[in-house]
PDB file as gemmi writes it, atoms N, CA and C in Angstrom:
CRYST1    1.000    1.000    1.000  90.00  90.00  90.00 P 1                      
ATOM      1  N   UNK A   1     -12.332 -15.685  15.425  1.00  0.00           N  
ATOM      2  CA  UNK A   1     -11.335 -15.094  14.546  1.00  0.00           C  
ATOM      3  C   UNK A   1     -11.972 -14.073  13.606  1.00  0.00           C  
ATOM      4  N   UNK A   2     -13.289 -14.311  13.096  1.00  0.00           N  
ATOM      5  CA  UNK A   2     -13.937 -13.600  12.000  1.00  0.00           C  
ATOM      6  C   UNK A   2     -14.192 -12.243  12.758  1.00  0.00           C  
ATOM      7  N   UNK A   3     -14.171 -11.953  14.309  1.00  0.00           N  
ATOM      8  CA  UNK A   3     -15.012 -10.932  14.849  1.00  0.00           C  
ATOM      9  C   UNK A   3     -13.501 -10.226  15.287  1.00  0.00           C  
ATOM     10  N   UNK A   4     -12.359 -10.608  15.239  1.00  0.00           N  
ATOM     11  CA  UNK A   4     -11.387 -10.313  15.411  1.00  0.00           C  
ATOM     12  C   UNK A   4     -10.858  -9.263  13.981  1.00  0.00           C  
ATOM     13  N   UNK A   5     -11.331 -10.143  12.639  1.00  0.00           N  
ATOM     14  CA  UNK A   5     -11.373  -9.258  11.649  1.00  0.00           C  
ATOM     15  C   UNK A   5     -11.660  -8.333  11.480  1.00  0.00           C  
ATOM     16  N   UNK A   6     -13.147  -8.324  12.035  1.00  0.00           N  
ATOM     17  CA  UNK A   6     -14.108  -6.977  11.585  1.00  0.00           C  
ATOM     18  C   UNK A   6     -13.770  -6.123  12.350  1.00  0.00           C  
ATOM     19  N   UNK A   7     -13.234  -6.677  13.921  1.00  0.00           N  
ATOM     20  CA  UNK A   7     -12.844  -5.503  14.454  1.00  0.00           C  
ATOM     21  C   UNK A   7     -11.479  -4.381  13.761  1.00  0.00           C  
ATOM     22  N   UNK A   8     -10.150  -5.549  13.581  1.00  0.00           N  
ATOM     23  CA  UNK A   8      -9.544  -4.735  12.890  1.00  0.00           C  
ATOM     24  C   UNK A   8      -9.705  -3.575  11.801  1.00  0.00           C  
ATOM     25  N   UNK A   9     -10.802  -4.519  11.073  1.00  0.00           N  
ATOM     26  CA  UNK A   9     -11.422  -3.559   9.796  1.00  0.00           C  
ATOM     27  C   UNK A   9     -11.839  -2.139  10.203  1.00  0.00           C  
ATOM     28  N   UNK A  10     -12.538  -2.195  11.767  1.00  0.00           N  
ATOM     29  CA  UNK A  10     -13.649  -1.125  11.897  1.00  0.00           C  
ATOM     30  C   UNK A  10     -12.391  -0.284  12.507  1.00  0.00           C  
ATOM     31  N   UNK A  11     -11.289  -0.705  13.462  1.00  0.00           N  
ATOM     32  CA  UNK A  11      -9.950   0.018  14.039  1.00  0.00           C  
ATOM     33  C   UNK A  11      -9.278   0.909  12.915  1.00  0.00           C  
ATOM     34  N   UNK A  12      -8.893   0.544  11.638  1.00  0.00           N  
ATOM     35  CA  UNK A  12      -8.462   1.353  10.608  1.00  0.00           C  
ATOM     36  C   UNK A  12      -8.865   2.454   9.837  1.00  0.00           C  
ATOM     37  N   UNK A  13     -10.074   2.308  10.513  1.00  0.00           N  
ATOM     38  CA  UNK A  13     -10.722   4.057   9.972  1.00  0.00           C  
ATOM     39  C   UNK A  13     -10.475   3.993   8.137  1.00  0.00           C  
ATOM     40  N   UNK A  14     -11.455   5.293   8.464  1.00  0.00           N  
ATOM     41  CA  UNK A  14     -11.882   5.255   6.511  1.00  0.00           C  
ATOM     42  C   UNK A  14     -10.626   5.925   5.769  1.00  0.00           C  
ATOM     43  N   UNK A  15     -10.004   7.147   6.529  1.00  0.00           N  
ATOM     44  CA  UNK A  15      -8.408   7.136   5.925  1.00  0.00           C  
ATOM     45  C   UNK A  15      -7.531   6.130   5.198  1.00  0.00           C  
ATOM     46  N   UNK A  16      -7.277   5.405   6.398  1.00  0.00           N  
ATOM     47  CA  UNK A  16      -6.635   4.299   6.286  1.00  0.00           C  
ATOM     48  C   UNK A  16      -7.111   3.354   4.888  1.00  0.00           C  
ATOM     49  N   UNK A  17      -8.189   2.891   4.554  1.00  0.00           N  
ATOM     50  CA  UNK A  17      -8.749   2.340   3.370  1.00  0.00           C  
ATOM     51  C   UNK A  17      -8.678   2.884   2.551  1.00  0.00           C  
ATOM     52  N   UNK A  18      -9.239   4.228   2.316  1.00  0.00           N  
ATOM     53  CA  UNK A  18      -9.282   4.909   1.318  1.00  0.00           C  
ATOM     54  C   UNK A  18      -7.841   5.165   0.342  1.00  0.00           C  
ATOM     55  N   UNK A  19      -6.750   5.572   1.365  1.00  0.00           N  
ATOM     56  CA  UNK A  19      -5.144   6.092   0.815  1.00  0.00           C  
ATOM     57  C   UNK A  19      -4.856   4.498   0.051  1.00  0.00           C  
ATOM     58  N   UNK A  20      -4.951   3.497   0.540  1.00  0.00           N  
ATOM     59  CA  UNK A  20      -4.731   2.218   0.341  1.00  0.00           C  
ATOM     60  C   UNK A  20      -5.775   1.840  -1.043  1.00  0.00           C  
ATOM     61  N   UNK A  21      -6.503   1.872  -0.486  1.00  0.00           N  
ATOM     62  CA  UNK A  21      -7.548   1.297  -2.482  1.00  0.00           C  
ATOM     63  C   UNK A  21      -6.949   2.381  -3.399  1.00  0.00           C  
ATOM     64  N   UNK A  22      -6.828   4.117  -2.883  1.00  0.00           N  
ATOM     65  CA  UNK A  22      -6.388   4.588  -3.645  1.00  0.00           C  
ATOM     66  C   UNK A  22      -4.942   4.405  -4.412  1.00  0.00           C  
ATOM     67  N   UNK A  23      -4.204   4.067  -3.715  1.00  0.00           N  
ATOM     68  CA  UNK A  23      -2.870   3.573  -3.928  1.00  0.00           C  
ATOM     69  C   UNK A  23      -2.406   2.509  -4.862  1.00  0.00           C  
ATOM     70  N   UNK A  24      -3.243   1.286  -4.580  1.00  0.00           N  
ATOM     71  CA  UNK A  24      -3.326   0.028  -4.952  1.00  0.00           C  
ATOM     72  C   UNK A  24      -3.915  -0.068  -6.018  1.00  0.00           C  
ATOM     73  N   UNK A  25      -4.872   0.809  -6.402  1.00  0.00           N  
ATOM     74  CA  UNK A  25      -6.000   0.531  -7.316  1.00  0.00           C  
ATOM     75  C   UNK A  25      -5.761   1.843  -8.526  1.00  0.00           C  
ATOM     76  N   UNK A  26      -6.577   2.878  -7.806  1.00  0.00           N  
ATOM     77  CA  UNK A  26      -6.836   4.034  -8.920  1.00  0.00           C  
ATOM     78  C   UNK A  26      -5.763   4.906  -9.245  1.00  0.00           C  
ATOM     79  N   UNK A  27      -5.104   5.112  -8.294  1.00  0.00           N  
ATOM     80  CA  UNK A  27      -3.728   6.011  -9.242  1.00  0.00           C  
ATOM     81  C   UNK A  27      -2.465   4.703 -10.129  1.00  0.00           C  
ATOM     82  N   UNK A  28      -2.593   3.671 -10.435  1.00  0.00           N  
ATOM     83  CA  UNK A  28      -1.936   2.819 -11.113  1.00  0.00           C  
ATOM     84  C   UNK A  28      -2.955   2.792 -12.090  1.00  0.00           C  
ATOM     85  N   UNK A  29      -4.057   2.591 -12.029  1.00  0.00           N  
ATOM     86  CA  UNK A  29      -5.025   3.111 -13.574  1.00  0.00           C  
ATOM     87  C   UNK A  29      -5.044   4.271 -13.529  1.00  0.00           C  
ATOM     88  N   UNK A  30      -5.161   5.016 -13.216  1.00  0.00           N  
ATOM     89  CA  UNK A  30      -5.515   6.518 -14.209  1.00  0.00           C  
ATOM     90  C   UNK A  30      -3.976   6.482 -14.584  1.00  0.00           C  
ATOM     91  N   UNK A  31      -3.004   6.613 -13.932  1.00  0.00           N  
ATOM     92  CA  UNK A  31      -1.417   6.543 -15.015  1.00  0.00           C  
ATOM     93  C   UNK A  31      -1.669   5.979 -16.003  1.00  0.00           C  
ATOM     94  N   UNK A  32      -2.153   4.430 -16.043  1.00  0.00           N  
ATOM     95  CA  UNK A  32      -2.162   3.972 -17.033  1.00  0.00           C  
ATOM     96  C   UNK A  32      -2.952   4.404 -18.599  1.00  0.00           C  
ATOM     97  N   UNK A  33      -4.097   5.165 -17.674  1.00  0.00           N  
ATOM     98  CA  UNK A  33      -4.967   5.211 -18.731  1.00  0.00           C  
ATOM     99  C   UNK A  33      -5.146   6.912 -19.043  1.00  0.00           C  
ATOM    100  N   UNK A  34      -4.564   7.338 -18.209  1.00  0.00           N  
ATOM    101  CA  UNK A  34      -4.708   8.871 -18.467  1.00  0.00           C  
ATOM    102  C   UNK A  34      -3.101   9.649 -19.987  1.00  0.00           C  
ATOM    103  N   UNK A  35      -3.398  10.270 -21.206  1.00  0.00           N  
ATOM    104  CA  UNK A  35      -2.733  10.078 -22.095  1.00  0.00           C  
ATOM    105  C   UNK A  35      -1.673  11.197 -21.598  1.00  0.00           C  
ATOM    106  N   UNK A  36      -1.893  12.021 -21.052  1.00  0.00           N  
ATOM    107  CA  UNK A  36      -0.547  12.910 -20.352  1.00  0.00           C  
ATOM    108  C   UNK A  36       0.485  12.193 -19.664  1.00  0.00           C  
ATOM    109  N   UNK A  37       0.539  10.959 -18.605  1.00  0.00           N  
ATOM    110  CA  UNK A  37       1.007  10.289 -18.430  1.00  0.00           C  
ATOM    111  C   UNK A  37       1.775   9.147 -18.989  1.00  0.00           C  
ATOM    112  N   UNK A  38       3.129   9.437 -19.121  1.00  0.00           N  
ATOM    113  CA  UNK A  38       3.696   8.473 -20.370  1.00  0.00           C  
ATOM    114  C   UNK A  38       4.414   7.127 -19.294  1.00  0.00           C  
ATOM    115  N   UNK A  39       4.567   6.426 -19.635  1.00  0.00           N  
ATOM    116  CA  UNK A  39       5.645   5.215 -18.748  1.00  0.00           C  
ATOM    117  C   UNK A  39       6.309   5.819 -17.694  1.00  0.00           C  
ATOM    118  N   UNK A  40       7.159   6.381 -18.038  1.00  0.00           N  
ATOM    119  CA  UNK A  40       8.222   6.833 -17.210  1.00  0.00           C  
ATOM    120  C   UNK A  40       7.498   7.694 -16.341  1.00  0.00           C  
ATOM    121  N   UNK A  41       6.718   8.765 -16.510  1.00  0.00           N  
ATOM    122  CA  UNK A  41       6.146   9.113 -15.367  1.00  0.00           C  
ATOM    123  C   UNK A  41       5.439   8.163 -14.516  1.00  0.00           C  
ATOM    124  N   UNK A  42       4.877   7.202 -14.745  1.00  0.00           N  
ATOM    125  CA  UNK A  42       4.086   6.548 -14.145  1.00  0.00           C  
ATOM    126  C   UNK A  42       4.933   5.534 -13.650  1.00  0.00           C  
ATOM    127  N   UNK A  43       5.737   4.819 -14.141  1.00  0.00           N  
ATOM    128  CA  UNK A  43       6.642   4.229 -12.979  1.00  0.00           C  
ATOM    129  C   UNK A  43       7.785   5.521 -11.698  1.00  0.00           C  
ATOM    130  N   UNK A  44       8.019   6.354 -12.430  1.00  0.00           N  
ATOM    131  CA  UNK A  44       9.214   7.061 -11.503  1.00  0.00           C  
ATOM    132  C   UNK A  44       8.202   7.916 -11.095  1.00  0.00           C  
ATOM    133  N   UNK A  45       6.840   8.603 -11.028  1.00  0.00           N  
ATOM    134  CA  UNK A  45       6.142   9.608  -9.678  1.00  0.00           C  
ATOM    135  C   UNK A  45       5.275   8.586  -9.174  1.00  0.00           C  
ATOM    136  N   UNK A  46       4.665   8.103 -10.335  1.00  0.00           N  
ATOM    137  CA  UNK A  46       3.202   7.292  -9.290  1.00  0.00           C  
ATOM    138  C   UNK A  46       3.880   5.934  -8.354  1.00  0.00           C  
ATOM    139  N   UNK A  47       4.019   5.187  -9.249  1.00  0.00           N  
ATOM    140  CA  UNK A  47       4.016   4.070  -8.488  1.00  0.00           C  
ATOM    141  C   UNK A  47       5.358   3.906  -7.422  1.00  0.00           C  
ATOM    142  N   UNK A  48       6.721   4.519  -7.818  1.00  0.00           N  
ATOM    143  CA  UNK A  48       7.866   4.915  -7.018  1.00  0.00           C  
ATOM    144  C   UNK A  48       7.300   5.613  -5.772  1.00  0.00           C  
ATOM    145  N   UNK A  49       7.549   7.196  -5.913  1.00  0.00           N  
ATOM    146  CA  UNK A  49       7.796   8.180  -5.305  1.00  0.00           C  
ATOM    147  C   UNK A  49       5.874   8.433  -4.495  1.00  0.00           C  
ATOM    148  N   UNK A  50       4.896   8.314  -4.861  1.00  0.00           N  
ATOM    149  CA  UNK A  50       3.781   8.785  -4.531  1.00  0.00           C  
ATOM    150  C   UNK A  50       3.274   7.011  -4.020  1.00  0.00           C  
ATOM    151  N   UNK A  51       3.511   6.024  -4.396  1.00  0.00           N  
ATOM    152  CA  UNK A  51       2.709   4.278  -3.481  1.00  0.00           C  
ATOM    153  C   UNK A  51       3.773   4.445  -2.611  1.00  0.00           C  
ATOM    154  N   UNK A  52       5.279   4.876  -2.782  1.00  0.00           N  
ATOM    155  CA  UNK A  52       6.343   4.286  -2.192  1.00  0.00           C  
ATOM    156  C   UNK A  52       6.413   5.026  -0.026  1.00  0.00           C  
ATOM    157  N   UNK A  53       5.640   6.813  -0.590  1.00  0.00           N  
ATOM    158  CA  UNK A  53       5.308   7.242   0.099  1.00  0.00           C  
ATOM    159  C   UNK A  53       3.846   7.018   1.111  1.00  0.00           C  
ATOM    160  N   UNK A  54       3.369   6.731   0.384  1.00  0.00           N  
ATOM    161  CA  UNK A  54       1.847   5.993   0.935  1.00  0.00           C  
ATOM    162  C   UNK A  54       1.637   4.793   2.031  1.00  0.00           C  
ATOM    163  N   UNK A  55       2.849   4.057   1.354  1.00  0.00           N  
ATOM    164  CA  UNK A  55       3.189   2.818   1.837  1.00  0.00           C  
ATOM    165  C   UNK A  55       4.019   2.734   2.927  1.00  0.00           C  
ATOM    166  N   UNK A  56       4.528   3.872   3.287  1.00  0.00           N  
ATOM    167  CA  UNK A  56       5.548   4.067   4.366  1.00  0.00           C  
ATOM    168  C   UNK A  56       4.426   4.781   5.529  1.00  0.00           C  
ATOM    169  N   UNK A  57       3.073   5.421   4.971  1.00  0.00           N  
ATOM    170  CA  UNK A  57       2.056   6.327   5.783  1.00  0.00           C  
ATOM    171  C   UNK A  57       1.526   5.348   5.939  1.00  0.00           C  
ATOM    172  N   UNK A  58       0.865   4.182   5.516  1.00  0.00           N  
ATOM    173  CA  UNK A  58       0.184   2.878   5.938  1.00  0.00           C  
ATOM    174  C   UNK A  58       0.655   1.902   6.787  1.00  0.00           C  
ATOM    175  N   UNK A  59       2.032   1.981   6.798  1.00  0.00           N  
ATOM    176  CA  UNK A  59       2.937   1.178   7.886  1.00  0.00           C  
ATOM    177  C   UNK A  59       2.776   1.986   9.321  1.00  0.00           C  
ATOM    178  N   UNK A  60       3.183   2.974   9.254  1.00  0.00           N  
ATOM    179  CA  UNK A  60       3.230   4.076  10.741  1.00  0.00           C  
ATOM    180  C   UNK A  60       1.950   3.917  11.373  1.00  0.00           C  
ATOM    181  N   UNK A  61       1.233   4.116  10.279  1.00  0.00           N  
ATOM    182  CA  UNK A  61       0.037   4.257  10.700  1.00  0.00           C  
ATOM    183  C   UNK A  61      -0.940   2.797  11.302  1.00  0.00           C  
ATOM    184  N   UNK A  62      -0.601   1.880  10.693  1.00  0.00           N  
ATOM    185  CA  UNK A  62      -1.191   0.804  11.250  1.00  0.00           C  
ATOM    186  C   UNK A  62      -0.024   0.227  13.319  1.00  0.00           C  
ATOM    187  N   UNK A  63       1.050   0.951  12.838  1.00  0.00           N  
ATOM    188  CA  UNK A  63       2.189   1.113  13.887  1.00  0.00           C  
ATOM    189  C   UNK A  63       0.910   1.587  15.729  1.00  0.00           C  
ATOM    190  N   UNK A  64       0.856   3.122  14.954  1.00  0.00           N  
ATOM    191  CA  UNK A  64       0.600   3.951  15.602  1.00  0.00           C  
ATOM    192  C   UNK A  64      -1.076   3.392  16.441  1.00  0.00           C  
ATOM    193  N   UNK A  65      -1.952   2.400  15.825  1.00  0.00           N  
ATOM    194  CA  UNK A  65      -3.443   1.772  15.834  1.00  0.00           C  
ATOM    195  C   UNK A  65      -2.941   0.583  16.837  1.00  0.00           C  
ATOM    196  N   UNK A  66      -2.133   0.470  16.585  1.00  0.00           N  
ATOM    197  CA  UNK A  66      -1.601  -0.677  17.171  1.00  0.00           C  
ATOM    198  C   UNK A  66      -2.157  -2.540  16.650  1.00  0.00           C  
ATOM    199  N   UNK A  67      -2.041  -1.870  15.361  1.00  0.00           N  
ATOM    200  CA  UNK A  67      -2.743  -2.848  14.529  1.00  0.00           C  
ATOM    201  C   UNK A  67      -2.100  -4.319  14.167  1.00  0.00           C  
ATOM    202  N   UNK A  68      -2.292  -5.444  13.668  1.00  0.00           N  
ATOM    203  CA  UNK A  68      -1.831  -6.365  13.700  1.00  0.00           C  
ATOM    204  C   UNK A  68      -1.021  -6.259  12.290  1.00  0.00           C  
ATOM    205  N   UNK A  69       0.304  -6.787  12.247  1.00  0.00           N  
ATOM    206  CA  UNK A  69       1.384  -6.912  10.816  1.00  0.00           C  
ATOM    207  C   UNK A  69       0.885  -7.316   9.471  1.00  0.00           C  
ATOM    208  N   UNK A  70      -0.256  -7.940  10.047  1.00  0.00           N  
ATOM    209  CA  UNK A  70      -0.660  -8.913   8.982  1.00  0.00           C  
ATOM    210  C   UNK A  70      -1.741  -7.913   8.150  1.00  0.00           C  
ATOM    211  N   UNK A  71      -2.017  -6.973   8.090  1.00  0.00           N  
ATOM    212  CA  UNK A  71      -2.691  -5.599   7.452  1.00  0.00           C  
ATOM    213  C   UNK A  71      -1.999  -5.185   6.469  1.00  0.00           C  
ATOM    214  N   UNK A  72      -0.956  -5.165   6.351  1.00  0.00           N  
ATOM    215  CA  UNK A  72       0.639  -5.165   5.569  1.00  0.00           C  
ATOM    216  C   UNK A  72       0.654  -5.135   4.581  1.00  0.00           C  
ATOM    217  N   UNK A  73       0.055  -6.723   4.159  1.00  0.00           N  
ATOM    218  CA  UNK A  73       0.072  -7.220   2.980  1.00  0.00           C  
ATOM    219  C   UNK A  73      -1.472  -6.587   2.327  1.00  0.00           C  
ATOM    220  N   UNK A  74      -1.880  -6.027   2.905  1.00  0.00           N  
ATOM    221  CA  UNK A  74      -3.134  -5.064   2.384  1.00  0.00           C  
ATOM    222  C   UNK A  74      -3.065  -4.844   1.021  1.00  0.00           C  
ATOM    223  N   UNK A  75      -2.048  -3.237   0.459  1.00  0.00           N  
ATOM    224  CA  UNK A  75      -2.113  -2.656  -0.275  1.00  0.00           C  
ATOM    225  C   UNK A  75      -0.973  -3.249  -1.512  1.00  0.00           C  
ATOM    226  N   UNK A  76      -0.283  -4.271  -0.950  1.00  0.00           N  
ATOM    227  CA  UNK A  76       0.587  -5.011  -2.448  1.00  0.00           C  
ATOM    228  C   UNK A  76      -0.213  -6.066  -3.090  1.00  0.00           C  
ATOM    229  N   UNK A  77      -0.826  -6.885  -1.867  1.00  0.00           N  
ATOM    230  CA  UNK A  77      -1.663  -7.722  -2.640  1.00  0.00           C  
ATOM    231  C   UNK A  77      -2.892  -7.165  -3.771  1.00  0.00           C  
ATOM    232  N   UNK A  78      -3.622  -5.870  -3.242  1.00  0.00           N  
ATOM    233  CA  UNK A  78      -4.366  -5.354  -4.009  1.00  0.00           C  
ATOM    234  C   UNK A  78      -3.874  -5.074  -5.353  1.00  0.00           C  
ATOM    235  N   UNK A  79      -2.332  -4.778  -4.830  1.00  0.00           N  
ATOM    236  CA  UNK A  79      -1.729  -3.788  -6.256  1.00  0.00           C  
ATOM    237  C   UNK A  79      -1.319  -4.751  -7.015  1.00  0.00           C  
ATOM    238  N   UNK A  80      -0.827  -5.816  -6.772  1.00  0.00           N  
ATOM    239  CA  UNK A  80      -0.325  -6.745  -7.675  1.00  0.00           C  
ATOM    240  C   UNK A  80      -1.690  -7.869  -8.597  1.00  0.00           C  
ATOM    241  N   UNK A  81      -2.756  -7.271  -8.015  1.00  0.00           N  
ATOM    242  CA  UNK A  81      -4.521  -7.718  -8.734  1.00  0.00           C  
ATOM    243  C   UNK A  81      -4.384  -6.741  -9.947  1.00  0.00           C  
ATOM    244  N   UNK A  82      -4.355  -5.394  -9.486  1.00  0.00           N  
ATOM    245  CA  UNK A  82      -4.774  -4.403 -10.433  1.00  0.00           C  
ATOM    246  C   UNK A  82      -3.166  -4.670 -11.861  1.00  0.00           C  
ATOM    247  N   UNK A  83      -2.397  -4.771 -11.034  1.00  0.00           N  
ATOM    248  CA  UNK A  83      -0.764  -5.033 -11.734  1.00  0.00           C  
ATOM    249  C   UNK A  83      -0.728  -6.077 -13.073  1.00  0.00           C  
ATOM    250  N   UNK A  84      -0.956  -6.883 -12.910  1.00  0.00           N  
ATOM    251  CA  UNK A  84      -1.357  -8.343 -13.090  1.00  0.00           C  
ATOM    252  C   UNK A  84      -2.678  -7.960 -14.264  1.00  0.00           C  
ATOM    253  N   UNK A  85      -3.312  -7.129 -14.096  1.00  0.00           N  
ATOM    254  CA  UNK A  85      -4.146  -7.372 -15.420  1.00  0.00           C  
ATOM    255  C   UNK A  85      -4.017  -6.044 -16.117  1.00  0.00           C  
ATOM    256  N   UNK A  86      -3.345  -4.769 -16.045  1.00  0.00           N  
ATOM    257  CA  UNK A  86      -3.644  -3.958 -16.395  1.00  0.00           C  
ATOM    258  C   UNK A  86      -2.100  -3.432 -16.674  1.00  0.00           C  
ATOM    259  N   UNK A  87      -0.920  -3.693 -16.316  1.00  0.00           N  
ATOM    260  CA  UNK A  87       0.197  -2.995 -16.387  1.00  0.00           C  
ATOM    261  C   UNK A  87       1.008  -3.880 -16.688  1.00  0.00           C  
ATOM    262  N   UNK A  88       2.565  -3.018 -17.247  1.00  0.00           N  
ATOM    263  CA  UNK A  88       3.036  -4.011 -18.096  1.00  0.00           C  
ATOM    264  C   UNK A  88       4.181  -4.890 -16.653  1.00  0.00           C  
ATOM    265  N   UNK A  89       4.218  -6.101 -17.341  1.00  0.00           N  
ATOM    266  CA  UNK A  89       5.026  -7.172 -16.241  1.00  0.00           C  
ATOM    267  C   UNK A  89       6.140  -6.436 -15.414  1.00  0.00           C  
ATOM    268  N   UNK A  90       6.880  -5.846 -16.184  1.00  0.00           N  
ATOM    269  CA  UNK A  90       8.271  -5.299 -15.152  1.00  0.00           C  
ATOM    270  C   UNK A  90       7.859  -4.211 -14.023  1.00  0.00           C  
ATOM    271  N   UNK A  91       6.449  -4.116 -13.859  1.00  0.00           N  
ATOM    272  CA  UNK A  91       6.247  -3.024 -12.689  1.00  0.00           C  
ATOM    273  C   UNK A  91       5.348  -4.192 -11.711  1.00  0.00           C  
ATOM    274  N   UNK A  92       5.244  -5.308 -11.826  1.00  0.00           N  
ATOM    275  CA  UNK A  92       4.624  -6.352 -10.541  1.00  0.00           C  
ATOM    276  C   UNK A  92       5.344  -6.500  -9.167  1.00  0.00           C  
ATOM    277  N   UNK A  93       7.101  -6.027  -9.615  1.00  0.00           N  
ATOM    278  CA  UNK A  93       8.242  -5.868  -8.460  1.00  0.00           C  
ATOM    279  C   UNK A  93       7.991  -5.113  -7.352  1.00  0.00           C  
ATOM    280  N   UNK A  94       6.815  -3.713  -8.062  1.00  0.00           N  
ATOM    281  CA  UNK A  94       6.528  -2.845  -6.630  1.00  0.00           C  
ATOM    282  C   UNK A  94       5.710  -3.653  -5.746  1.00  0.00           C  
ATOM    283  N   UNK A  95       5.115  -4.014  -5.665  1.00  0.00           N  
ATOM    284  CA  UNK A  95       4.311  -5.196  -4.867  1.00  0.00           C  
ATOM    285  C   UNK A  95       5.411  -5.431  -3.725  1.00  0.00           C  
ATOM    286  N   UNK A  96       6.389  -5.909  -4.011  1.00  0.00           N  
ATOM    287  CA  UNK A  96       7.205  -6.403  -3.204  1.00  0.00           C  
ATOM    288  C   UNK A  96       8.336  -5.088  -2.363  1.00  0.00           C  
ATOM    289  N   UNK A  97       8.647  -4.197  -3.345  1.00  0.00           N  
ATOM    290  CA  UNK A  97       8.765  -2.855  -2.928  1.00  0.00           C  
ATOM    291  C   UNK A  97       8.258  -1.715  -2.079  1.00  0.00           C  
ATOM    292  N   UNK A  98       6.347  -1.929  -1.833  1.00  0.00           N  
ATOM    293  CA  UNK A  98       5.266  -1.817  -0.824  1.00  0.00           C  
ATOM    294  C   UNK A  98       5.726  -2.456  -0.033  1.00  0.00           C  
ATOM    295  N   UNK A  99       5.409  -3.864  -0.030  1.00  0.00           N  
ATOM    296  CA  UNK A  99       5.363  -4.723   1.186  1.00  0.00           C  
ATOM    297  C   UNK A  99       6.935  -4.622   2.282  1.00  0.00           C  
ATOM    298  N   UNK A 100       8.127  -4.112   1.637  1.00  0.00           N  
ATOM    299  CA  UNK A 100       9.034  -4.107   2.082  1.00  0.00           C  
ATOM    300  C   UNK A 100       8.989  -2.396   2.842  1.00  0.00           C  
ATOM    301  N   UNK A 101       8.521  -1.346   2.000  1.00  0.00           N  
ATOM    302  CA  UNK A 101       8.514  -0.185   3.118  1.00  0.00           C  
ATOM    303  C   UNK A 101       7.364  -0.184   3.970  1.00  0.00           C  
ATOM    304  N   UNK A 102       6.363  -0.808   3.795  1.00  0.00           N  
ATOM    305  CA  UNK A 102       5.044  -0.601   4.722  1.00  0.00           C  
ATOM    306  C   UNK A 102       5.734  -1.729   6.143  1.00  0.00           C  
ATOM    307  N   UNK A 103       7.026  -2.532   5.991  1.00  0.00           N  
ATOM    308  CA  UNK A 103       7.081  -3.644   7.140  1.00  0.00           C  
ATOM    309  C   UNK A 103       7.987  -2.518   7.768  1.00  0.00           C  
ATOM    310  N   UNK A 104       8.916  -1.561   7.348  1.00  0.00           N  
ATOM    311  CA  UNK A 104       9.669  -1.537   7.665  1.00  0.00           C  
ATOM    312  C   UNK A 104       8.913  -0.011   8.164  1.00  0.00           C  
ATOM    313  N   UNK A 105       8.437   0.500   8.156  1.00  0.00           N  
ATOM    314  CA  UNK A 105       7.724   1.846   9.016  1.00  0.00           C  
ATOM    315  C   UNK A 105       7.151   1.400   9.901  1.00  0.00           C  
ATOM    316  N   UNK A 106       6.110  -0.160   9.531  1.00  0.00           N  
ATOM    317  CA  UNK A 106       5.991  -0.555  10.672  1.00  0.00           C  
ATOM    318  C   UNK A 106       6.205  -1.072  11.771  1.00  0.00           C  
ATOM    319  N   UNK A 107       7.341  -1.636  11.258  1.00  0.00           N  
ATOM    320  CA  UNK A 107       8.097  -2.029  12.661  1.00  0.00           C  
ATOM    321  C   UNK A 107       9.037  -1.248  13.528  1.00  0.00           C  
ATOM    322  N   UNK A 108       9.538  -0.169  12.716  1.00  0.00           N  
ATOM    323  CA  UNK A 108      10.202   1.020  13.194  1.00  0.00           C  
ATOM    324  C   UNK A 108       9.613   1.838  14.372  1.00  0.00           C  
ATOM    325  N   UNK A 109       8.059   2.242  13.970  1.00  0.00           N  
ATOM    326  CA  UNK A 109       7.059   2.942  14.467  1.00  0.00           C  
ATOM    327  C   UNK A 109       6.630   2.104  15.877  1.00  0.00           C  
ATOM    328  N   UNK A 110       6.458   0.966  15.631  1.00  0.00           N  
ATOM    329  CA  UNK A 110       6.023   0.119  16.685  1.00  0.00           C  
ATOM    330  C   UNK A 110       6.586  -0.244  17.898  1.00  0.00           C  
ATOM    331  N   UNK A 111       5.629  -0.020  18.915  1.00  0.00           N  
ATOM    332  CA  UNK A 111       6.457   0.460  20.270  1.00  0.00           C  
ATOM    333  C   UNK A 111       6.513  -0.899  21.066  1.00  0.00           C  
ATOM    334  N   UNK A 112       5.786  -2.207  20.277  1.00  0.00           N  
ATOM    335  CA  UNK A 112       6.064  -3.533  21.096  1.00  0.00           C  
ATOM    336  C   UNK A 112       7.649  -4.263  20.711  1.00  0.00           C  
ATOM    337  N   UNK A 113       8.322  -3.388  19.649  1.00  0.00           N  
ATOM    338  CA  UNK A 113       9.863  -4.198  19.310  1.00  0.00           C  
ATOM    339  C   UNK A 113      10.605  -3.007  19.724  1.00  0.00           C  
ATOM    340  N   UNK A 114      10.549  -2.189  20.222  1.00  0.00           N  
ATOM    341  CA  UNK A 114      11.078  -1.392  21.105  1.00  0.00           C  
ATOM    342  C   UNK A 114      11.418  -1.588  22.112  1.00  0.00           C  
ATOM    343  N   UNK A 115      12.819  -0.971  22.803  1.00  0.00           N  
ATOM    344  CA  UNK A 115      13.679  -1.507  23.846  1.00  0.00           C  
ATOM    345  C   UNK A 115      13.364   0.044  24.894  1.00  0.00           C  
TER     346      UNK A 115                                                      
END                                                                             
């Protein structure tokens, strides 16, 4: 199972990781911490409109690898780490907002639930 992992890991290419830590991680802090950025931008471009988009490119894309579903939960679980200690409570919902467009590109995209 463990060599089954690494393979997946090594299948997703450095794209794939990178858009995702970036997503999950550093553009939800620098909003937070960058002073041009007030609330409202940072919930309605970053974490909406710019993870919401990301998250729909991480679904296709794990679609398109032919990667396993369970990759999915990748970039909410990360985000709801960084969420959880650094942002205020009423934005932990995107977590679940990720996980719901990254299933749903990916299963769209995916040519094994296809008729």
């Amino acid at each position: 199972m463990l060599k089954r992992v690494r393979q997946g890991i090594s299948n997703l290419g450095w794209q794939w990781w990178l858009a995702m830590i970036c997503g999950a991680a550093v553009l939800p802090l620098l909003g937070r911490y960058l002073p041009f950025i007030n609330r409202a931008k940072l919930v309605g471009w970053v974490l909406f409109i710019i993870n919401g988009l990301l998250s729909w490119w991480l679904g296709q894309s794990l679609a398109k690898r032919q990667q396993s579903g369970w990759w999915i939960f990748a970039m909410p679980v990360i985000f709801f780490v960084v969420d959880y200690q650094f942002l205020p409570k009423y934005t932990r919902y995107f977590a679940l907002f990720y996980l719901g467009i990254s299933y749903l590109s990916w299963s769209m995209t995916n040519h094994r639930f296809q008729h």
